[in-house]
N, C-alpha and C positions, 0 to 999 in steps of 0.2 A: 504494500500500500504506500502513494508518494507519504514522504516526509516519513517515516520511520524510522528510528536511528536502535541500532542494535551496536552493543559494547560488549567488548569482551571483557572480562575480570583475571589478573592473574592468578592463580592459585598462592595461599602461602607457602607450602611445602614442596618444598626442591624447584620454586621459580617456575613451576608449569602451569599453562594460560589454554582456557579454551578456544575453541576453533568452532567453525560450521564446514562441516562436510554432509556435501550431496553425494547419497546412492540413487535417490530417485529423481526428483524435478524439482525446480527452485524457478521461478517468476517472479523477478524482483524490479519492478516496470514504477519508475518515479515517474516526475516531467522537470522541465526547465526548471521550476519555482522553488520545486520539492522532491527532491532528492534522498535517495535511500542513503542511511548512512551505516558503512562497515569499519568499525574501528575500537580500538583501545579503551578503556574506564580512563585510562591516563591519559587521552589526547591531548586534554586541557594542559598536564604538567608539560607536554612536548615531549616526554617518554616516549622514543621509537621503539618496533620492531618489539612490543609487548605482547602481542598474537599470535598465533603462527595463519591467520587468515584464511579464505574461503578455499577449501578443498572439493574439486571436480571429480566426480568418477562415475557419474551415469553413463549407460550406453545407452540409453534412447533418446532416438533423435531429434531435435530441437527441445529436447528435456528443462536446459539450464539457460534462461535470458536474463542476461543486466542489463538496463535499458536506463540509462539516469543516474545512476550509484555515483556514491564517492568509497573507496577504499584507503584508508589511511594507518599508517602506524604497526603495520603487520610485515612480516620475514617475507612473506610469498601472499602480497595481498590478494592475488588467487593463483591457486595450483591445479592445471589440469593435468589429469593421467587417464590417460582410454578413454575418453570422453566421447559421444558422438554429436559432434555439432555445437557447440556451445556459442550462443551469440552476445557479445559485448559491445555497446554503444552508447555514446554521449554517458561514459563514465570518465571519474575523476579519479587518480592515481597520483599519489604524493605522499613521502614521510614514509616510505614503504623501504625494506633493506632491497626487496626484488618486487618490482606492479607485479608481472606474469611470467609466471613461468610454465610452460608446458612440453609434456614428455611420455615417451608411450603410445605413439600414434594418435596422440589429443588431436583432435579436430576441431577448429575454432571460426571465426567472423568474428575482426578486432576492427572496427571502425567507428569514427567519426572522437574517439576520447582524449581527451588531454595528461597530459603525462608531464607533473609539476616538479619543481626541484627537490634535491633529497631522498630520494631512492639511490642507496651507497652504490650496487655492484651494478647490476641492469635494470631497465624498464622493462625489456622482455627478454627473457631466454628460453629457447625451446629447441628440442634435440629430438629427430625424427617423430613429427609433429606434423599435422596437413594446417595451415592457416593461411587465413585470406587478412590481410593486413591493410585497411585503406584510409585514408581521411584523417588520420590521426595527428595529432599536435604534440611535439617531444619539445619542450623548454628549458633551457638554464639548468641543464644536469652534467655540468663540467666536472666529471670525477676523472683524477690521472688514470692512466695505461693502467699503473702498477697498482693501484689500491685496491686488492681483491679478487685480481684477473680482470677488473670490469673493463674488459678491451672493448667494449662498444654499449649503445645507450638499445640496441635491438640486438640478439647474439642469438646466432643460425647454425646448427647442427642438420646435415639432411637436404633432401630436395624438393619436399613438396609445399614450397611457398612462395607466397606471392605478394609483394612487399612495392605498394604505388600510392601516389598523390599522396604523399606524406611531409608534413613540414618539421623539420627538424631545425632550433634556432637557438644560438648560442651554447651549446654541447662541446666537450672537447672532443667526445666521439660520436657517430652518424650508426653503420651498423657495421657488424663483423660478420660475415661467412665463413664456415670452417665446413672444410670438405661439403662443399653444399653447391648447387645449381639455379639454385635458389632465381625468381623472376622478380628483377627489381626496376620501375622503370617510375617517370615520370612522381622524384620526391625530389624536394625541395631543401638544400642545405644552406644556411646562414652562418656561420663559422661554426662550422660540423662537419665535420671529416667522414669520407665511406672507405 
């Protein structure tokens, strides 16, 4: 429902925080105004990386939509693994150790989200993964080469992606393909490296 804010709480005992993991469906459809929000009890302190974040693993198809969300303050603000289809749009990722990462054959639609400063390693990493990557806004996430391996602010394992009309602005890095075939065409760098 728009304007819902769900927080995670750390545990006291041995520093462990819950999470939300999908086995079956999640529709989580805000709008412009009002926005779902995924994040930390301690957002307010600016406590990072208190969550370990929304975990993916439905196989049915068009199962999982975020349509509106903000994700903030989580390790892997969302994690897909064998997911079938997962669609993510006009969401906000910031304050996050890693926005996306997905692996396992995840299959995703990553369009139209903004991707704000403060996510240490990457914005997205995903290692034989099928994703459609479009429209997306990547800002002011200048982290060095060396801090973390974050060699790039999108980081590609594999072949079946597809990576366009993306604006990347002010980043020290753009995107990194490793062993990958990856279709990368018509994005936009502002002192962002590919």
């Amino acid at each position: 429902e728009p304007g819902v804010e769900l927080r995670f709480r750390q545990h006291a005992d041995e520093g462990r925080s819950a999470s939300l993991q999908i086995l079956g469906s999640l529709h989580a459809i805000g709008n412009e105004d009002e926005q779902i929000i995924f994040s930390s009890e301690f957002a307010a302190n600016r406590r990072v990386y208190t969550w370990p974040g929304v975990l993916i693993q439905s196989t049915d198809p068009d199962s999982t939509i975020l349509d509106y969300c903000q994700i903030t303050h989580a390790r892997n603000g969302i994690y897909m693994s064998g997911n079938d289809f997962t669609r993510i749009s006009h969401c906000t990722f910031q304050e996050n150790w890693k926005s996306l990462f997905a692996e396992d054959s995840a299959k995703a639609i990553i369009s139209e989200n903004c991707f704000f400063p403060y996510s240490i390693a990457t914005n997205l990493e995903a290692i034989n993964s099928d994703l459609d990557i479009e429209g997306n806004y990547i800002f002011d996430q200048n982290v060095p080469d060396t801090l973390h391996n974050a060699s790039g602010q999108f980081k590609f394992s594999g072949d079946n992606y597809r990576i366009r009309n993306n604006l990347f602005q002010g980043n020290g890095c753009g995107i990194r393909l490793q062993f990958s075939n990856a279709e990368v065409y018509q994005n936009v760098f502002k002192s962002g490296n590919i």
